[in-house]
TIDRENPA-873986 format. One line per field, with one value per residue: residue number from 1; residue in one letter; chain; x, y, z of N, C-alpha, C in turn. Coordinates in nm, 2 decimals. Layout:
N
gutor <- NUM  ...;
rofi <- A  ...;
roke <- A  ...;
nu <- X  ...;
nv <- Y  ...;
nw <- Z  ...;
cau <- X  ...;
cav <- Y  ...;
caw <- Z  ...;
cu <- X  ...;
cv <- Y  ...;
cw <- Z  ...;
END
This chain:
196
gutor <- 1  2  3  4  5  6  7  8  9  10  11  12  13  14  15  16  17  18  19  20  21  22  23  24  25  26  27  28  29  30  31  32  33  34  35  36  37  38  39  40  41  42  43  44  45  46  47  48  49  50  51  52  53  54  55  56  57  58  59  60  61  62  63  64  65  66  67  68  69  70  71  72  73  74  75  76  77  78  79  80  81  82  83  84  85  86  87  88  89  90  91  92  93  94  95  96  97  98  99  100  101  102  103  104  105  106  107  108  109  110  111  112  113  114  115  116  117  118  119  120  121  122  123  124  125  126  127  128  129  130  131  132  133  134  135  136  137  138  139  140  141  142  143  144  145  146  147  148  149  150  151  152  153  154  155  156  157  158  159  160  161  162  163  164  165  166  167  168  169  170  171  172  173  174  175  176  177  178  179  180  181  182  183  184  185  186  187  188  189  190  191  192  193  194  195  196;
rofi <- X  X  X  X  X  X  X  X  X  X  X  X  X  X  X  X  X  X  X  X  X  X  X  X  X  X  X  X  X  X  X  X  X  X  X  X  X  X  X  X  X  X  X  X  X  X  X  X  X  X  X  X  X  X  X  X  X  X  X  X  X  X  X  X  X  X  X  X  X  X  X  X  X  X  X  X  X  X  X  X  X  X  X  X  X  X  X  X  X  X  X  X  X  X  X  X  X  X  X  X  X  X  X  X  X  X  X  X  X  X  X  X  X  X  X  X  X  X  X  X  X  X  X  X  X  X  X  X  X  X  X  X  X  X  X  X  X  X  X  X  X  X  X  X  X  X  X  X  X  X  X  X  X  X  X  X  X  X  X  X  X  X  X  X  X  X  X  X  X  X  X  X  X  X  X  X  X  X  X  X  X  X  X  X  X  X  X  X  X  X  X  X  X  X  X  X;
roke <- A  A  A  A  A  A  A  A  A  A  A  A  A  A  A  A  A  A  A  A  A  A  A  A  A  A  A  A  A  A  A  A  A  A  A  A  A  A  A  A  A  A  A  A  A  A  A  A  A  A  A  A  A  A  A  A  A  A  A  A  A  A  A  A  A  A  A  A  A  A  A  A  A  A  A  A  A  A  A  A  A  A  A  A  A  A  A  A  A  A  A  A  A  A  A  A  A  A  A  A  A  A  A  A  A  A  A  A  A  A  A  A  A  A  A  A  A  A  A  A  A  A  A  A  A  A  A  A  A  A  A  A  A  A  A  A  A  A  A  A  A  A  A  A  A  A  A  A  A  A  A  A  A  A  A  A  A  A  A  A  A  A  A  A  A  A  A  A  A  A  A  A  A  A  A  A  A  A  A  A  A  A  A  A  A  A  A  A  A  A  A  A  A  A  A  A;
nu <- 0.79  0.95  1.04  1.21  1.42  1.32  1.40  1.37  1.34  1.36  1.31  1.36  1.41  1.68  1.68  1.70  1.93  2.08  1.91  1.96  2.25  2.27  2.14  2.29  2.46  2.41  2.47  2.37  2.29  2.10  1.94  1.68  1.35  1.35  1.21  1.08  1.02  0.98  0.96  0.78  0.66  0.32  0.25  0.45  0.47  0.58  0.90  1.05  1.10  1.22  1.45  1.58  1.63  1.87  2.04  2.11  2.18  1.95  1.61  1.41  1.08  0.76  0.53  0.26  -0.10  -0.19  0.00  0.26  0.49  0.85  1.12  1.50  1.41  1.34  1.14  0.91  0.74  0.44  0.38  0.16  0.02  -0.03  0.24  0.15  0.27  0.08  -0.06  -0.04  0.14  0.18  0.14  -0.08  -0.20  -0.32  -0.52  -0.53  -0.54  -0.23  0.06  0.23  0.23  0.28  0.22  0.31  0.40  0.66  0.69  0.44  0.48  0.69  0.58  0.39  0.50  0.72  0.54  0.47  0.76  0.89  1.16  1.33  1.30  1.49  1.51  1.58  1.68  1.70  1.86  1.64  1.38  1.19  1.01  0.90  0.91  1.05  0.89  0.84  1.05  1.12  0.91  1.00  1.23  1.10  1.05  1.17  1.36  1.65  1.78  1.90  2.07  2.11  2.40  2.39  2.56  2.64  2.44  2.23  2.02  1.95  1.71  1.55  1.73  1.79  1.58  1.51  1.72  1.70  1.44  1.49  1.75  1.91  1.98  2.21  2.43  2.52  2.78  2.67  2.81  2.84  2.61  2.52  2.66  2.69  2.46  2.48  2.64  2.47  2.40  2.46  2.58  2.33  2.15  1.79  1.74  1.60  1.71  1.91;
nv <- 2.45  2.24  1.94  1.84  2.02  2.25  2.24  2.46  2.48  2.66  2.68  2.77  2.85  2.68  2.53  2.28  2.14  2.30  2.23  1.95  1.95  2.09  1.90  1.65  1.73  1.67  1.52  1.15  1.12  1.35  1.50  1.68  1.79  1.78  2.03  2.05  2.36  2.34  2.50  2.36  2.18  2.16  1.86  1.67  1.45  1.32  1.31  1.47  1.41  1.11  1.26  1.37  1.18  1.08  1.20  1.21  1.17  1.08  0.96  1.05  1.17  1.29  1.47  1.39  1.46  1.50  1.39  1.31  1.54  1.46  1.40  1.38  1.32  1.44  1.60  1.66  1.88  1.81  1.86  2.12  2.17  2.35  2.31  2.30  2.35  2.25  2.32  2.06  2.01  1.83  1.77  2.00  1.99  2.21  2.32  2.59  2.95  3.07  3.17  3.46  3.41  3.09  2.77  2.51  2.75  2.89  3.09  3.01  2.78  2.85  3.06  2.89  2.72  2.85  2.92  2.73  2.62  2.81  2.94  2.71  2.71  2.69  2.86  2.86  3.02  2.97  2.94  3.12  3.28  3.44  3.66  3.47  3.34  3.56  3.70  3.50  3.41  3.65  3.58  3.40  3.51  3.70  3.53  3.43  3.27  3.09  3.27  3.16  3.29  3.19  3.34  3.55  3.56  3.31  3.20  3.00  3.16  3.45  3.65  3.58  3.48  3.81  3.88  3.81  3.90  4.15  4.18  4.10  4.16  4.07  3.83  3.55  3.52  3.29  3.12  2.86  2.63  2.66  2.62  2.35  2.28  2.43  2.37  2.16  2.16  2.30  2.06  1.86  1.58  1.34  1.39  1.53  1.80  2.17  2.36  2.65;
nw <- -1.83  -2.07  -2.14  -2.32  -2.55  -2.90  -3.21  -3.51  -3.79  -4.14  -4.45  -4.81  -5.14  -5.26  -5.07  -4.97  -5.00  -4.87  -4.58  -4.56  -4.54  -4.32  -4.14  -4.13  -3.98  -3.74  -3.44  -3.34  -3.10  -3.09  -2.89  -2.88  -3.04  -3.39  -3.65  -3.90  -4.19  -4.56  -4.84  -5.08  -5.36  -5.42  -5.46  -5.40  -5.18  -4.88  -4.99  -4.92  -4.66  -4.76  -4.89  -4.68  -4.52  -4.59  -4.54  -4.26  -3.95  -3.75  -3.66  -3.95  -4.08  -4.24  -4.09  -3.90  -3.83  -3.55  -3.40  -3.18  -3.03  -3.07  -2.87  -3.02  -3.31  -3.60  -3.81  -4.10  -4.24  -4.42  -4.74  -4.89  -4.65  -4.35  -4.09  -3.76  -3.37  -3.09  -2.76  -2.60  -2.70  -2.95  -3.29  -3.53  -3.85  -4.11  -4.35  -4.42  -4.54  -4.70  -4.63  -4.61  -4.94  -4.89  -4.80  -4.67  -4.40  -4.30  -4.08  -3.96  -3.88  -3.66  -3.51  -3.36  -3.25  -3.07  -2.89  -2.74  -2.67  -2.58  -2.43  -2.49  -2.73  -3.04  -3.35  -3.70  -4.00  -4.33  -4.66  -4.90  -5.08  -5.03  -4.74  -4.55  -4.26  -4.11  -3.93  -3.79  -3.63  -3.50  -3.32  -3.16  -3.05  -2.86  -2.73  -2.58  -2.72  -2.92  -3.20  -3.55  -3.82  -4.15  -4.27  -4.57  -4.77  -4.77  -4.85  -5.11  -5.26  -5.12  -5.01  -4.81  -4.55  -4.54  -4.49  -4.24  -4.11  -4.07  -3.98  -3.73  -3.56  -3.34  -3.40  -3.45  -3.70  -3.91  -4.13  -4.36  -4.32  -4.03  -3.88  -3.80  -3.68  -3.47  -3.31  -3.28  -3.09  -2.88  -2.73  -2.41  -2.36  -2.39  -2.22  -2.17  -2.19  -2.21  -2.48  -2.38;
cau <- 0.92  0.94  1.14  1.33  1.41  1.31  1.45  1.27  1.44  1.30  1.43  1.30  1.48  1.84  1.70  1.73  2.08  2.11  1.89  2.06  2.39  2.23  2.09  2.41  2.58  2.37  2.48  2.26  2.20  2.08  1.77  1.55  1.31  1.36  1.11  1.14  0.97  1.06  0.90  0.84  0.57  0.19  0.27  0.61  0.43  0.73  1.02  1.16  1.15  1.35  1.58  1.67  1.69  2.00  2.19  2.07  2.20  1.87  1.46  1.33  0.95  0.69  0.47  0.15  -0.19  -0.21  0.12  0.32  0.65  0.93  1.29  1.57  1.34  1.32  0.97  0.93  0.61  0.41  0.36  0.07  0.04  0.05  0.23  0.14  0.27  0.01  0.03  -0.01  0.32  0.11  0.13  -0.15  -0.21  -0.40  -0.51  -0.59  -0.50  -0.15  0.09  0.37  0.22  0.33  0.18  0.34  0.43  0.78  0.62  0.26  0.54  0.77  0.53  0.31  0.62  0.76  0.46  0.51  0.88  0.97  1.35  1.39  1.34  1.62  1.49  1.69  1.66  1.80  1.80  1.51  1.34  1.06  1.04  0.84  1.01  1.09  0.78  0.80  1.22  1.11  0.84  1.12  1.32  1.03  0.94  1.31  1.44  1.75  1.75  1.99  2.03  2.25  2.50  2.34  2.69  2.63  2.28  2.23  1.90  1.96  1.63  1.53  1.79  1.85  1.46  1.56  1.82  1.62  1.32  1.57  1.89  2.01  2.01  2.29  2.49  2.63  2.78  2.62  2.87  2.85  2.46  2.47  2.79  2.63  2.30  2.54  2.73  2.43  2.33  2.55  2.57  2.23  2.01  1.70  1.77  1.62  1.83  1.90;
cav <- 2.41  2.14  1.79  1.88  2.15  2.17  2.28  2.49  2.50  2.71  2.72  2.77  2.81  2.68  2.45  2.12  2.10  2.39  2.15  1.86  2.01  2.12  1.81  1.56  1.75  1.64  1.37  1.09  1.15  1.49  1.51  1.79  1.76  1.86  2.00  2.16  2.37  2.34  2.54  2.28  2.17  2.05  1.70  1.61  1.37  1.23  1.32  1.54  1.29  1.01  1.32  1.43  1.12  1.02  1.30  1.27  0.99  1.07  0.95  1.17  1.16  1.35  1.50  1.36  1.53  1.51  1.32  1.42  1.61  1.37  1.46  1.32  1.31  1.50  1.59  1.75  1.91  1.79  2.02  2.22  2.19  2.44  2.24  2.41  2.31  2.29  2.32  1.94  1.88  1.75  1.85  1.97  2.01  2.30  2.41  2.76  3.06  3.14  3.34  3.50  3.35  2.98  2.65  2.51  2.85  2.87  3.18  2.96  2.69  2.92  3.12  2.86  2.65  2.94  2.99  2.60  2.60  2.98  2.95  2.61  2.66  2.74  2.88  2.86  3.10  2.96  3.03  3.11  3.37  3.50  3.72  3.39  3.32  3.67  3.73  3.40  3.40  3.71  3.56  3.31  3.55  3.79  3.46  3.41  3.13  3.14  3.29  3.18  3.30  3.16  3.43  3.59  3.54  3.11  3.15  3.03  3.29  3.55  3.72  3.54  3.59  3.94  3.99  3.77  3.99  4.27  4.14  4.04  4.21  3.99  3.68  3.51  3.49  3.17  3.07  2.75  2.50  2.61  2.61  2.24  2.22  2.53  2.32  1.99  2.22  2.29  1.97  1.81  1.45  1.27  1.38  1.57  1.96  2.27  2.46  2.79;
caw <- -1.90  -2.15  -2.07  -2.41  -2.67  -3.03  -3.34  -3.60  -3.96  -4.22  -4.54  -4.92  -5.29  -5.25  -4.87  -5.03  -4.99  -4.73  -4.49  -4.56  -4.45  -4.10  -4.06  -4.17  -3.86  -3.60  -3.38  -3.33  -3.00  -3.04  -2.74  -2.91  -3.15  -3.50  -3.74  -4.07  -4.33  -4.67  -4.94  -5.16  -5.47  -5.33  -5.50  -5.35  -5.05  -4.87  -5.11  -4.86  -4.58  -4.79  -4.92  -4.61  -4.40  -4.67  -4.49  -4.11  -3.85  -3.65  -3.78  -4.03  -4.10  -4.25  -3.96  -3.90  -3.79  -3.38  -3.36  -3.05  -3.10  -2.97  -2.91  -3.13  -3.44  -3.77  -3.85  -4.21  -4.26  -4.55  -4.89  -4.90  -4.54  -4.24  -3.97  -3.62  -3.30  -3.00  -2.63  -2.54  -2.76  -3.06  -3.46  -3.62  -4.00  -4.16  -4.47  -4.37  -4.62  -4.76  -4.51  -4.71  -5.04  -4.85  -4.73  -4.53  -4.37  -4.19  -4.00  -3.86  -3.77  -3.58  -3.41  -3.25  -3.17  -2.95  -2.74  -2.65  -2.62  -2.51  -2.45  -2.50  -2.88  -3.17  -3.47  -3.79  -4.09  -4.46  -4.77  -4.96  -5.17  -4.94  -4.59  -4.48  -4.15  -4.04  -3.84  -3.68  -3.53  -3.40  -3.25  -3.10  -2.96  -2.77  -2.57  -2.54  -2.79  -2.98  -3.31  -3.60  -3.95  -4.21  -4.36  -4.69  -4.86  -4.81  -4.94  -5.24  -5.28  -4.97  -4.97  -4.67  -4.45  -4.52  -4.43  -4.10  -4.00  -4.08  -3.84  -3.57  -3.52  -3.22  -3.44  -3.49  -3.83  -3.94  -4.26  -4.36  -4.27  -3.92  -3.86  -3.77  -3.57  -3.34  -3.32  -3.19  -2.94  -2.74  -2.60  -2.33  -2.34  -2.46  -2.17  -2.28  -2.15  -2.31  -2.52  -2.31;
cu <- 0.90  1.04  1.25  1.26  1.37  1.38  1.40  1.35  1.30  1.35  1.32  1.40  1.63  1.83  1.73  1.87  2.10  2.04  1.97  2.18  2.35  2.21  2.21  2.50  2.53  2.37  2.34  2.19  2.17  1.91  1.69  1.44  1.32  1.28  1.16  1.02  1.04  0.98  0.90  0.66  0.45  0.17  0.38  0.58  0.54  0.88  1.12  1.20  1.24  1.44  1.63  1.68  1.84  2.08  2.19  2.08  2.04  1.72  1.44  1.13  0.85  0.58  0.32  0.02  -0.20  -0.10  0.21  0.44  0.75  1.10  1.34  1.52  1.32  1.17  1.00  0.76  0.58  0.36  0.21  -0.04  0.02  0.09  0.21  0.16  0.21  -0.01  0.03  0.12  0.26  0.11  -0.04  -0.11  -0.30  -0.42  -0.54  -0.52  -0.36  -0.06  0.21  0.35  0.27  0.26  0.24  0.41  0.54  0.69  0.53  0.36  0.63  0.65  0.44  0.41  0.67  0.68  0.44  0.60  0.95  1.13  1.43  1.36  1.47  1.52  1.60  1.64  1.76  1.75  1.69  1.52  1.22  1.09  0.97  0.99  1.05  1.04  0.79  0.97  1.17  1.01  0.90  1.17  1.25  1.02  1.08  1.38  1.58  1.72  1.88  1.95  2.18  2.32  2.44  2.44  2.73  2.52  2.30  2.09  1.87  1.90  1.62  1.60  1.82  1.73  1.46  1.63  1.75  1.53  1.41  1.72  1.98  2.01  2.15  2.31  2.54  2.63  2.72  2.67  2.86  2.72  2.47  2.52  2.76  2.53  2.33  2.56  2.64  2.36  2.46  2.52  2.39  2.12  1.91  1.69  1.73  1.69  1.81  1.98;
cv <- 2.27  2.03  1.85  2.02  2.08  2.26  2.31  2.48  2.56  2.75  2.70  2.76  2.81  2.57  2.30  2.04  2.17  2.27  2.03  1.86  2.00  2.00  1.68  1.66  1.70  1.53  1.31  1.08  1.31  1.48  1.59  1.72  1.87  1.95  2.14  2.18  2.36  2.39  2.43  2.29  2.09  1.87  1.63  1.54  1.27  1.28  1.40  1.45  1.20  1.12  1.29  1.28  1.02  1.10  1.28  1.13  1.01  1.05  1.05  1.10  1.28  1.37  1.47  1.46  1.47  1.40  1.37  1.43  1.51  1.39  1.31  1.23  1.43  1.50  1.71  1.81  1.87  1.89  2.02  2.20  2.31  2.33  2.38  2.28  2.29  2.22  2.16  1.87  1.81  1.82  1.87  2.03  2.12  2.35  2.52  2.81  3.05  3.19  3.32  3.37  3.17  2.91  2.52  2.65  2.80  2.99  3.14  2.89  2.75  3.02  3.05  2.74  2.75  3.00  2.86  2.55  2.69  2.95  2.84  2.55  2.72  2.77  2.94  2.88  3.07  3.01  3.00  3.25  3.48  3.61  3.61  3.33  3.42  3.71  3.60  3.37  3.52  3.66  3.48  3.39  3.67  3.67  3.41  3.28  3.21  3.15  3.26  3.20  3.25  3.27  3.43  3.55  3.42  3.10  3.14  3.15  3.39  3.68  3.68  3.52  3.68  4.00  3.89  3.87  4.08  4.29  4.15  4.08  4.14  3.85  3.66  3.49  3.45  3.14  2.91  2.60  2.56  2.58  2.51  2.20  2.33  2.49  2.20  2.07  2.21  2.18  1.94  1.66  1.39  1.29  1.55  1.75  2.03  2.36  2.59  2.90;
cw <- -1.96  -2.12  -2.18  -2.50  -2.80  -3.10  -3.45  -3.73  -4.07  -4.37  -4.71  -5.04  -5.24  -5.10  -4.88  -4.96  -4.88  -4.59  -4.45  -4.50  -4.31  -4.06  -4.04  -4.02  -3.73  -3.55  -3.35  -3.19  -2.92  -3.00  -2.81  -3.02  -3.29  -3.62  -3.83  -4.14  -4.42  -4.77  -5.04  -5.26  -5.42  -5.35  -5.45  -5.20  -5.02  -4.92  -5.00  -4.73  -4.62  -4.84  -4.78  -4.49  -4.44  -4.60  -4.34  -4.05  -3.75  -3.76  -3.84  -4.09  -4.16  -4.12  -3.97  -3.83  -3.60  -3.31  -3.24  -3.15  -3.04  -2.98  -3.01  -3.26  -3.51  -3.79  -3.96  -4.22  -4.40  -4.63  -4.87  -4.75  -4.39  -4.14  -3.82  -3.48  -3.18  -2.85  -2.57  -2.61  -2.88  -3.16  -3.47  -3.75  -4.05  -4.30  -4.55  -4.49  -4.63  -4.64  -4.60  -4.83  -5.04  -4.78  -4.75  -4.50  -4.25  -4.09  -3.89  -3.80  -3.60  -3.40  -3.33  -3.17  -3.04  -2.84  -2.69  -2.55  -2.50  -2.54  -2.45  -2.69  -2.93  -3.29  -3.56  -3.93  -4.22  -4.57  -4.83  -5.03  -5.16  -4.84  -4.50  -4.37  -4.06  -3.92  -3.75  -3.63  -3.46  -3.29  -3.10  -2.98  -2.85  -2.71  -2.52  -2.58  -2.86  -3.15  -3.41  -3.75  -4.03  -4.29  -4.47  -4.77  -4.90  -4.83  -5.07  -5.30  -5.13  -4.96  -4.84  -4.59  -4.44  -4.45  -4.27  -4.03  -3.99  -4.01  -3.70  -3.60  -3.45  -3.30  -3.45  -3.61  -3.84  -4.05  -4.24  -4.30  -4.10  -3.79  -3.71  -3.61  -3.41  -3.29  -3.18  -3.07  -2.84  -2.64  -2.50  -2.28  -2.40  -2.38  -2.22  -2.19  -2.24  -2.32  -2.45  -2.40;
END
């Protein structure tokens, strides 16, 4: 069992803003750690780090190669990328093949996060334009994490949640605005507990 939980976010065409929201809800002393894909352009080094730490009371950073994971931090994975999570709690970087036509892969992130965390992750499915991510919430929810998807009808491009739900049935469906505020709910006070 891990000291804390983490928080996966996955998100592609239309995540810009959709992350930003999730992340602008989370108090500052939210104990997990954060980390995000973001479909984004192989030249955009950083850009999503200073986007998104305009919206987020907690650090945001691009994720470094054998960096540990650390609660109440934002880790964005960098463009053309795989980030993968591995079992001493440390990032690595890869720049292995493609998975669902994507590098950084929400999928490679998800699924080697959940054989770290098990039931003390959250993975969280936005919009995009892919099935990248599908295969990896389920992967979440067989080692027993929580699965959320944002409502297709507050996607702005809602291929990728509909092939979420379609992977994973037991996810959760949340319209966008209440992603973040379901994210806040599960801590309890500032100490570092995995999300159950």
């Amino acid at each position: 069992m891990t000291e804390f939980g983490a928080v996966a976010i996955g998100a592609s065409a239309g995540g810009l803003d959709a992350v930003s929201k999730v992340l602008a809800a989370l108090p500052e002393n939210f104990p997990h750690a954060v980390i995000v894909v973001q479909h984004i352009a192989p030249n955009a080094h950083d850009a999503l780090a200073q986007r998104f730490r305009r919206h987020c009371r907690l650090p945001v950073r691009e994720a470094d190669d054998k960096e540990p994971v650390l609660p109440g931090v934002v880790f964005v994975a960098p463009p053309d990328f795989h980030l993968m999570v591995e079992p001493e709690m440390r990032f690595s970087l890869s720049r292995d093949e493609r998975v669902n036509f994507s590098r950084p892969s929400i999928d490679v992130l998800m699924e080697t996060a959940a054989e770290v965390f098990f039931s003390a992750l959250t993975g969280v499915i936005l919009t995009g334009a892919s099935a990248d991510g599908a295969a990896g919430l389920a992967a979440i929810i067989r080692l027993g994490g929580r699965a959320i998807v944002q409502s297709p009808e507050t996607a702005e491009v809602d291929f990728m949640p509909r092939a979420a739900i379609a992977a994973c049935p037991t996810a959760e469906v949340l319209p966008l605005d209440g992603i973040g505020p379901a994210l806040a709910s599960s801590i309890s006070g500032a100490s570092c507990k995995p999300i159950s």
